[in-house]
N, CA, C and O atoms as a GROMACS GRO file, in nm:
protein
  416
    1UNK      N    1   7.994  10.031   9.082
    1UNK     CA    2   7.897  10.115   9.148
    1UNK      C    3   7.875  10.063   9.291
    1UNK      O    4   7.859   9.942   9.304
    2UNK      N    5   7.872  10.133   9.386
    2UNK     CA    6   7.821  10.126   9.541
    2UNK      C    7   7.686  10.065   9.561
    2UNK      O    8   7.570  10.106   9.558
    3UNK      N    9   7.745   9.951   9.583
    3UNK     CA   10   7.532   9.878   9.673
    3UNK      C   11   7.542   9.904   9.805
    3UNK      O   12   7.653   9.918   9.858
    4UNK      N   13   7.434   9.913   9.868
    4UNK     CA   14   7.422   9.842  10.036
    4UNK      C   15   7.326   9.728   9.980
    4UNK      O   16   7.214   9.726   9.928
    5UNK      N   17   7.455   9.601  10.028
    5UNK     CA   18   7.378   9.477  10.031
    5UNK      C   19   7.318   9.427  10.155
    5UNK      O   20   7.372   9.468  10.258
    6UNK      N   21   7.231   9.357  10.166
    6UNK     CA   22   7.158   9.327  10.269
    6UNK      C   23   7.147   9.170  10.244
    6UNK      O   24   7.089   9.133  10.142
    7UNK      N   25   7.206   9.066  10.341
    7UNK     CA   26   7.209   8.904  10.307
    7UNK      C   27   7.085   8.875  10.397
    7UNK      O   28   7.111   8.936  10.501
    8UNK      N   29   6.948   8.808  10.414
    8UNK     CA   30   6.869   8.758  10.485
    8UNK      C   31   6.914   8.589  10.469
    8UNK      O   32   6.980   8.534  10.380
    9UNK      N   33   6.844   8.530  10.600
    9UNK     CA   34   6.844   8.366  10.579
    9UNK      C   35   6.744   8.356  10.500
    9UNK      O   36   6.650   8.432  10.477
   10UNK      N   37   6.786   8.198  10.438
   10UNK     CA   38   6.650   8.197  10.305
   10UNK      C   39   6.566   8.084  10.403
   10UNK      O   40   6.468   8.026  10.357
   11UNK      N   41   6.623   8.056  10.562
   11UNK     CA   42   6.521   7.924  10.623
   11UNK      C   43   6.438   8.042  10.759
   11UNK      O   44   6.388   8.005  10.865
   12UNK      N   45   6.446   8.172  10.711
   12UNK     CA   46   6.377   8.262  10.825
   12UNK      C   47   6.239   8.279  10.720
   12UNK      O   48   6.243   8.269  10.598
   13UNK      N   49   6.120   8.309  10.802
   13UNK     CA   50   5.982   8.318  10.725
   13UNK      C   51   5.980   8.450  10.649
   13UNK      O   52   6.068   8.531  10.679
   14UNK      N   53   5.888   8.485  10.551
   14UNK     CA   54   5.943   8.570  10.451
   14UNK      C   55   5.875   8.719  10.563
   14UNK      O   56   5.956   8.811  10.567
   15UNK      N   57   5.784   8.738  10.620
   15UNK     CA   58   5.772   8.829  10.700
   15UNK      C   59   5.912   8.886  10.806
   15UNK      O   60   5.952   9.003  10.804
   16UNK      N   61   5.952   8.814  10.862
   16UNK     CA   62   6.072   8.859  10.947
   16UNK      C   63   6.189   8.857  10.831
   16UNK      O   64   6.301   8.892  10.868
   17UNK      N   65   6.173   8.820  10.704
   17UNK     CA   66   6.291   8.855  10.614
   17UNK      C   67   6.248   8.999  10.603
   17UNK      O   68   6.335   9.065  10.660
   18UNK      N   69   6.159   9.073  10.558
   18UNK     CA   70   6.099   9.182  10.528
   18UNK      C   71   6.169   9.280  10.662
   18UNK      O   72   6.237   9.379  10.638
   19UNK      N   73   6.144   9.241  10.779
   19UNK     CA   74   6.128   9.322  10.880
   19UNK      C   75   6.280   9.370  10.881
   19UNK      O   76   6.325   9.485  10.889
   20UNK      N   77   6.356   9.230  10.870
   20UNK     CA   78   6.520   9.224  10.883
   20UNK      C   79   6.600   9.364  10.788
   20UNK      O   80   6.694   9.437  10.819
   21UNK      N   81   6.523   9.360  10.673
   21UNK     CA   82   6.588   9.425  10.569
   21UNK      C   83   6.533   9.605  10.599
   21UNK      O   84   6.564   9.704  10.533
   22UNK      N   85   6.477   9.600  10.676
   22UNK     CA   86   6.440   9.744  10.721
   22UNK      C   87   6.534   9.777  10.838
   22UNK      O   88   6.602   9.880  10.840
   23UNK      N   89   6.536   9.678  10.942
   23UNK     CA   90   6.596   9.689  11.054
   23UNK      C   91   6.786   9.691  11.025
   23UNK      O   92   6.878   9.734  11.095
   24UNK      N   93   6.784   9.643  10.930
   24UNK     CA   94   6.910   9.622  10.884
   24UNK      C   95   6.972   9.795  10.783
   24UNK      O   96   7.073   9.866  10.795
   25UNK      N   97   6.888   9.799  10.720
   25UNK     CA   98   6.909   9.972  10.658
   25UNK      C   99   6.939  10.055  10.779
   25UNK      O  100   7.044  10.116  10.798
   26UNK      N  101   6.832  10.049  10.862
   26UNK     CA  102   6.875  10.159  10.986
   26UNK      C  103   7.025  10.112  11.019
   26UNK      O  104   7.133  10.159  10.985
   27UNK      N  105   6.999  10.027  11.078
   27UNK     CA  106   7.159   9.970  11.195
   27UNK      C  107   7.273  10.030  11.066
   27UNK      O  108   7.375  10.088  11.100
   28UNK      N  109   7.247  10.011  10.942
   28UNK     CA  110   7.406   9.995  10.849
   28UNK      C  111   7.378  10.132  10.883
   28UNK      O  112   7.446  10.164  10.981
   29UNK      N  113   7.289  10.246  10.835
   29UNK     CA  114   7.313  10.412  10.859
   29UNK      C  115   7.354  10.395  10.959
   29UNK      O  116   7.472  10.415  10.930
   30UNK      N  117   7.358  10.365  11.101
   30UNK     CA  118   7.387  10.437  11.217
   30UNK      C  119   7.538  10.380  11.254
   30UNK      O  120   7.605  10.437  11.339
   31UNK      N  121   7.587  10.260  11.182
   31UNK     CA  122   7.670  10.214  11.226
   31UNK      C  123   7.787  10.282  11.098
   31UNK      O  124   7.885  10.336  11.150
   32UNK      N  125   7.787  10.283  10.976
   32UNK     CA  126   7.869  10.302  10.890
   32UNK      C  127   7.881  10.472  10.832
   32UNK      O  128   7.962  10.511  10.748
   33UNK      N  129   7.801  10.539  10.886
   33UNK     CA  130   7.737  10.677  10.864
   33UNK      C  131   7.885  10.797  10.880
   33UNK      O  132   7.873  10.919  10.869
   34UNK      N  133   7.981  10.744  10.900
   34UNK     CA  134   8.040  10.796  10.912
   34UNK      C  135   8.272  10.760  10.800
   34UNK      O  136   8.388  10.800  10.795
   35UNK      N  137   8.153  10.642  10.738
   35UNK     CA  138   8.246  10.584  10.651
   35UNK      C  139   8.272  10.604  10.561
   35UNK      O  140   8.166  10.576  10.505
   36UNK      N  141   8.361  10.645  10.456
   36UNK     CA  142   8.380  10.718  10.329
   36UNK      C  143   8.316  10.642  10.220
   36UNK      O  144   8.270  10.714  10.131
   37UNK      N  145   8.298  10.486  10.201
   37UNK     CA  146   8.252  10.459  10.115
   37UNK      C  147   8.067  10.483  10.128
   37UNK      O  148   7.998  10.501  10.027
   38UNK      N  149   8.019  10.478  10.246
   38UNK     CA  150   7.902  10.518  10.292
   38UNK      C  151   7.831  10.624  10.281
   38UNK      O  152   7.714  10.658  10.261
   39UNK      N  153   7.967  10.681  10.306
   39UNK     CA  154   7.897  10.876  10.235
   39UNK      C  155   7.895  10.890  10.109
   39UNK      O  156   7.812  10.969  10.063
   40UNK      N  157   7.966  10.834  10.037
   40UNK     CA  158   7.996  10.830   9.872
   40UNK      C  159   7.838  10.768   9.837
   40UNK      O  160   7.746  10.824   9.777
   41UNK      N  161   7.843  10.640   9.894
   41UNK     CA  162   7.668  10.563   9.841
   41UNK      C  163   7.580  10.663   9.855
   41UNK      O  164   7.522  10.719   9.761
   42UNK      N  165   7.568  10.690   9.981
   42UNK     CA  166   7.449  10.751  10.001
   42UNK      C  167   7.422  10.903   9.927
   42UNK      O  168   7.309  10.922   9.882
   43UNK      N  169   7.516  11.000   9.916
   43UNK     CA  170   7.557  11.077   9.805
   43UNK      C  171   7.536  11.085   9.664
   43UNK      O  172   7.499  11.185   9.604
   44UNK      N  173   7.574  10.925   9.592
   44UNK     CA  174   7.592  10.931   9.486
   44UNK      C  175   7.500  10.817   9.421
   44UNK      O  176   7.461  10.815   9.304
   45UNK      N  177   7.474  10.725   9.517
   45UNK     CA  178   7.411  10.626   9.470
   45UNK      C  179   7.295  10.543   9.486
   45UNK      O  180   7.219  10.501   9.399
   46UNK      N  181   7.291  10.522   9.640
   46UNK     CA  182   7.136  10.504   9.710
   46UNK      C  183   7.098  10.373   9.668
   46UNK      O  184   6.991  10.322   9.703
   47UNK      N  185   7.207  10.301   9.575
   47UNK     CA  186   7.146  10.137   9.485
   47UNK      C  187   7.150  10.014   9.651
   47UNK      O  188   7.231   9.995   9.741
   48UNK      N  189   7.041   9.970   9.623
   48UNK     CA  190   7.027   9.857   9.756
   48UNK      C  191   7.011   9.686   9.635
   48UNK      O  192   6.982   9.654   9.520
   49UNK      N  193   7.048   9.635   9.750
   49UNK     CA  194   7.064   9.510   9.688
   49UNK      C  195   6.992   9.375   9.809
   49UNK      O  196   7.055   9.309   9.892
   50UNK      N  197   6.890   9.373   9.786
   50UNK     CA  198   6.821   9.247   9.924
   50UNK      C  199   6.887   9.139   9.854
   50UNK      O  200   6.874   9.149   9.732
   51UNK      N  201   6.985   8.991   9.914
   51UNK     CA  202   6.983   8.871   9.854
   51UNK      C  203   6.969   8.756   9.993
   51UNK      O  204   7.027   8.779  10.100
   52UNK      N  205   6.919   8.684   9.979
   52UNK     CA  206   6.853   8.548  10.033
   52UNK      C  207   6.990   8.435  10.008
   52UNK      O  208   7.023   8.386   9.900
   53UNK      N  209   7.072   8.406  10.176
   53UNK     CA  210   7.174   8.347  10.175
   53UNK      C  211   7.126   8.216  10.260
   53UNK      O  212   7.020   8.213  10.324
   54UNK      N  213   7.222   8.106  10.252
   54UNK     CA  214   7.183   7.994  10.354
   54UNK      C  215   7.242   7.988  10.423
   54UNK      O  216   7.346   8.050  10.402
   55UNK      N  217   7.235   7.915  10.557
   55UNK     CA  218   7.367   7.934  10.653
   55UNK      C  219   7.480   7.931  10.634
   55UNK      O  220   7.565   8.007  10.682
   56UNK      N  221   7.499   7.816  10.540
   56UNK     CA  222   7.685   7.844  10.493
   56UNK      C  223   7.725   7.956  10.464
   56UNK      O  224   7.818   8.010  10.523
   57UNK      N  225   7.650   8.017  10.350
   57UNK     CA  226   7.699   8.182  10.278
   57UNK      C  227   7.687   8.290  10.399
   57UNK      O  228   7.764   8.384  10.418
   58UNK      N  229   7.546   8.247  10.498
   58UNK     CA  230   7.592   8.373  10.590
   58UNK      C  231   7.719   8.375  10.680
   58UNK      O  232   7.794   8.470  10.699
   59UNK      N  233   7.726   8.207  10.748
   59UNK     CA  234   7.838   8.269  10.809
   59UNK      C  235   7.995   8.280  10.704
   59UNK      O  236   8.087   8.333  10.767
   60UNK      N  237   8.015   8.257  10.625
   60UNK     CA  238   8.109   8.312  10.525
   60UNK      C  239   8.117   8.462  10.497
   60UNK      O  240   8.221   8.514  10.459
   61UNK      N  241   8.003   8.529  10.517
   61UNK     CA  242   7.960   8.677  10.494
   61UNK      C  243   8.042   8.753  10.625
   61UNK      O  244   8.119   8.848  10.636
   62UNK      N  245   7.955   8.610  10.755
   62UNK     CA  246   8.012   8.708  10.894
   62UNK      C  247   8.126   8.702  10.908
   62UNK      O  248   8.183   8.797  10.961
   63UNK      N  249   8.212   8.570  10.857
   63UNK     CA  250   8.369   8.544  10.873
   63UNK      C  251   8.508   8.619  10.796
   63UNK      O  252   8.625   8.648  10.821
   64UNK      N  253   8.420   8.626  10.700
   64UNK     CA  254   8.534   8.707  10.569
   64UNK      C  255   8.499   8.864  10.497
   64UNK      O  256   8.558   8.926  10.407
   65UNK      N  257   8.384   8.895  10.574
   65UNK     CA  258   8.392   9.067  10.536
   65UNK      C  259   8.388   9.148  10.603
   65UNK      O  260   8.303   9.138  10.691
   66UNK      N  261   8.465   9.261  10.603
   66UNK     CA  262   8.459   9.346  10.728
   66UNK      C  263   8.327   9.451  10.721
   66UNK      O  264   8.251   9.460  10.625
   67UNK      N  265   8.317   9.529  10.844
   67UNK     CA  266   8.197   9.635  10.813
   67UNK      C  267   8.095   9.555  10.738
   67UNK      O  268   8.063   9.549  10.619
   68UNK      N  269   8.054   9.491  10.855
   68UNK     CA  270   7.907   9.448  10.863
   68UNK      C  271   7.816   9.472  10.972
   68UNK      O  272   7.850   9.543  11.067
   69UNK      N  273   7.688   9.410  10.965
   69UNK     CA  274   7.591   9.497  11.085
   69UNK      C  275   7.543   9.356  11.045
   69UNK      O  276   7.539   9.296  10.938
   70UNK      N  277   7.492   9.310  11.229
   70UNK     CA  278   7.380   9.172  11.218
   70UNK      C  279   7.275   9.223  11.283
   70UNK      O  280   7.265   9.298  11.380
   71UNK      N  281   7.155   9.139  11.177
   71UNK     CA  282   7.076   9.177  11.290
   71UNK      C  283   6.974   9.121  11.320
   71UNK      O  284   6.890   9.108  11.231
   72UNK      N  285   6.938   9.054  11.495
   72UNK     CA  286   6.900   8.997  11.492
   72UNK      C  287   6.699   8.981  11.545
   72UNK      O  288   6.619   9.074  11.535
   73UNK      N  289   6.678   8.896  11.578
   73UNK     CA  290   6.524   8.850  11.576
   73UNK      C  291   6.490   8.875  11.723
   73UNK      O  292   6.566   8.802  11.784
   74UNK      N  293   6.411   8.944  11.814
   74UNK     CA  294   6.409   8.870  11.918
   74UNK      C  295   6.258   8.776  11.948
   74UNK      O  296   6.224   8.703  12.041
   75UNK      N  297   6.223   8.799  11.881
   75UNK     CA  298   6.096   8.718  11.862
   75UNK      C  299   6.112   8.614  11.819
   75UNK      O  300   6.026   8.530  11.843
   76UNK      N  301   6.244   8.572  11.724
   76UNK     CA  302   6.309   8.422  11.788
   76UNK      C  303   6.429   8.397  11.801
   76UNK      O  304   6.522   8.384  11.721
   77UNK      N  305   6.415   8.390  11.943
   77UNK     CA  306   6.523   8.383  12.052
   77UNK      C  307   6.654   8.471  12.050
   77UNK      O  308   6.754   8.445  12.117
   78UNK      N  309   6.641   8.582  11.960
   78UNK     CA  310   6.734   8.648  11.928
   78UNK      C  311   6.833   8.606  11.774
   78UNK      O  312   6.930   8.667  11.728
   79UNK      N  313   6.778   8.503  11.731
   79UNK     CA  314   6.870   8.429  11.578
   79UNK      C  315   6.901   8.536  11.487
   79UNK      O  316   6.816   8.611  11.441
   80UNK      N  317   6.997   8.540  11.467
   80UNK     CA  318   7.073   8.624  11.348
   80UNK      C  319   7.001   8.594  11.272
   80UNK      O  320   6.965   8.477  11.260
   81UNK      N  321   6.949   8.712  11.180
   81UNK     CA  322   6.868   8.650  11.079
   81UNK      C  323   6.909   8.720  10.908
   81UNK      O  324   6.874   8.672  10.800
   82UNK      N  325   6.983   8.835  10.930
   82UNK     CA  326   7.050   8.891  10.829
   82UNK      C  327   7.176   8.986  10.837
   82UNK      O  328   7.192   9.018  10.954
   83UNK      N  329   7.279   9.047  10.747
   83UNK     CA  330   7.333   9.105  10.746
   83UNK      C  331   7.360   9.201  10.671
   83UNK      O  332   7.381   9.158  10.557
   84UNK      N  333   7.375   9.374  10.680
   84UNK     CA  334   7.371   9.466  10.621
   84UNK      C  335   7.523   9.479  10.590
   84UNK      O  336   7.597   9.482  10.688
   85UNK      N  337   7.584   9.487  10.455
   85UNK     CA  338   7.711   9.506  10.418
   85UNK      C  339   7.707   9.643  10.416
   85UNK      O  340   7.600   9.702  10.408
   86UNK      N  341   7.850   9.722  10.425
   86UNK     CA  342   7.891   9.847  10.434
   86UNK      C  343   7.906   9.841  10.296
   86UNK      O  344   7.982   9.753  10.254
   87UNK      N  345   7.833   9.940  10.187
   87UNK     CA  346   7.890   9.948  10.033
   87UNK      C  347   8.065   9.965  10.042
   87UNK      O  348   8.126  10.028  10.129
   88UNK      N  349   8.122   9.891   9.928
   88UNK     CA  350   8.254   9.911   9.889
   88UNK      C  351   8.209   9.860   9.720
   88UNK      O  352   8.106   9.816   9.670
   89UNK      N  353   8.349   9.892   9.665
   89UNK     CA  354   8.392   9.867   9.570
   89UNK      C  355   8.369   9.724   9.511
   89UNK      O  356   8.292   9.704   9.417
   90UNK      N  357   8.440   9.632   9.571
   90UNK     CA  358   8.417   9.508   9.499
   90UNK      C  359   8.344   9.438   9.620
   90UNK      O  360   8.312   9.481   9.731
   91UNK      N  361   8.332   9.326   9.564
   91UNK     CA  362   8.264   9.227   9.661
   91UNK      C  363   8.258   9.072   9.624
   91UNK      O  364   8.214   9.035   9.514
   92UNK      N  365   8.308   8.977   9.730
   92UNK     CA  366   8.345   8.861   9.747
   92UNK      C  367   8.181   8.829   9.681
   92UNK      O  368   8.070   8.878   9.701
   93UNK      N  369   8.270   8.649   9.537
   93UNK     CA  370   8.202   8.552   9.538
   93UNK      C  371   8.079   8.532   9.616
   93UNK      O  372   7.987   8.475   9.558
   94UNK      N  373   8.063   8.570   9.734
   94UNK     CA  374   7.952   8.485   9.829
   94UNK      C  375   7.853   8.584   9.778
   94UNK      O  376   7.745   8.550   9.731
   95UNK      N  377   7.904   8.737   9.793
   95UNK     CA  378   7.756   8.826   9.744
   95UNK      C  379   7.739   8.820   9.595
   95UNK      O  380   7.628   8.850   9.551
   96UNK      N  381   7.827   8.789   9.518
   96UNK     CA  382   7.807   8.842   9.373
   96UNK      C  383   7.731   8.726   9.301
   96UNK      O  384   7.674   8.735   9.192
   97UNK      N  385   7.741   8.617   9.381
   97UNK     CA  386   7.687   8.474   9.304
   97UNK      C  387   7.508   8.494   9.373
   97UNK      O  388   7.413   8.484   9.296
   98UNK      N  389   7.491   8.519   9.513
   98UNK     CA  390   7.420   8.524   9.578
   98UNK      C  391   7.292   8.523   9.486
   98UNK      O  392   7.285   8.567   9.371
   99UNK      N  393   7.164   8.448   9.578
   99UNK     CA  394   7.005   8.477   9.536
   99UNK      C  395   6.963   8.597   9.500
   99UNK      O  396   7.010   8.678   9.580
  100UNK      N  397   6.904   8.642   9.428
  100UNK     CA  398   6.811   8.758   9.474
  100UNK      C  399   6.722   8.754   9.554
  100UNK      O  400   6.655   8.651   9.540
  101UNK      N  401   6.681   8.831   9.648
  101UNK     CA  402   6.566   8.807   9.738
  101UNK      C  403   6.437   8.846   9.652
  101UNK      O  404   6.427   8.952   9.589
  102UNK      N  405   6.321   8.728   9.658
  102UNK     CA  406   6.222   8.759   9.577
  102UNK      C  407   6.083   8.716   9.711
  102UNK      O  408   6.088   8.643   9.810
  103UNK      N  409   5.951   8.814   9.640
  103UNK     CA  410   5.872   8.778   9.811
  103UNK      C  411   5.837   8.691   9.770
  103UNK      O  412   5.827   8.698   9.648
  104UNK      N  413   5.787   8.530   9.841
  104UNK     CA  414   5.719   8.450   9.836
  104UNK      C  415   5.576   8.395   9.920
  104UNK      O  416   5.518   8.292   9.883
   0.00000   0.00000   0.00000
């Protein structure tokens, strides 16, 4: 089944995790909105997935998957603070093991 996953840092405060995962839905619509597996999600499936990564897993996220969206903070200093995956089919170890994002 089609997710849009959404990776936040788990060392960003849980408010700008919140903000990220909104700001991050928009950017993936405007950026992937025109992608077949994107139209299929949004069509058929609409399933979202928030998970809470640490720096290693994010930049593994930014290095090894394509059709992604970052996005970042500027309220501090601009830091990457999460990333919106384009739904596909399968998905690398890094998301499938991944946290769940829970509020704290």
């Amino acid at each position: 089944m089609l997710k849009l996953y959404i990776a936040v840092l788990d060392t960003v405060d849980s408010g700008h995790q919140i903000l990220s995962v909104a700001h991050g839905t928009l950017m993936a619509h405007l950026k992937f909105k025109d992608v077949p597996e994107y139209k299929e999600w949004i069509s058929n499936s609409f399933r979202k997935c928030i998970i809470k990564v640490n720096q290693k897993e994010f930049n593994k996220i930014k290095e090894d998957i394509p059709e992604i969206t970052i996005v970042t903070e500027g309220a501090l200093d601009n830091q990457e603070i999460a990333i919106a995956i384009c739904p596909r089919e399968d998905y690398p170890n890094v998301i499938k093991f991944a946290k769940l994002f829970k509020y704290e």
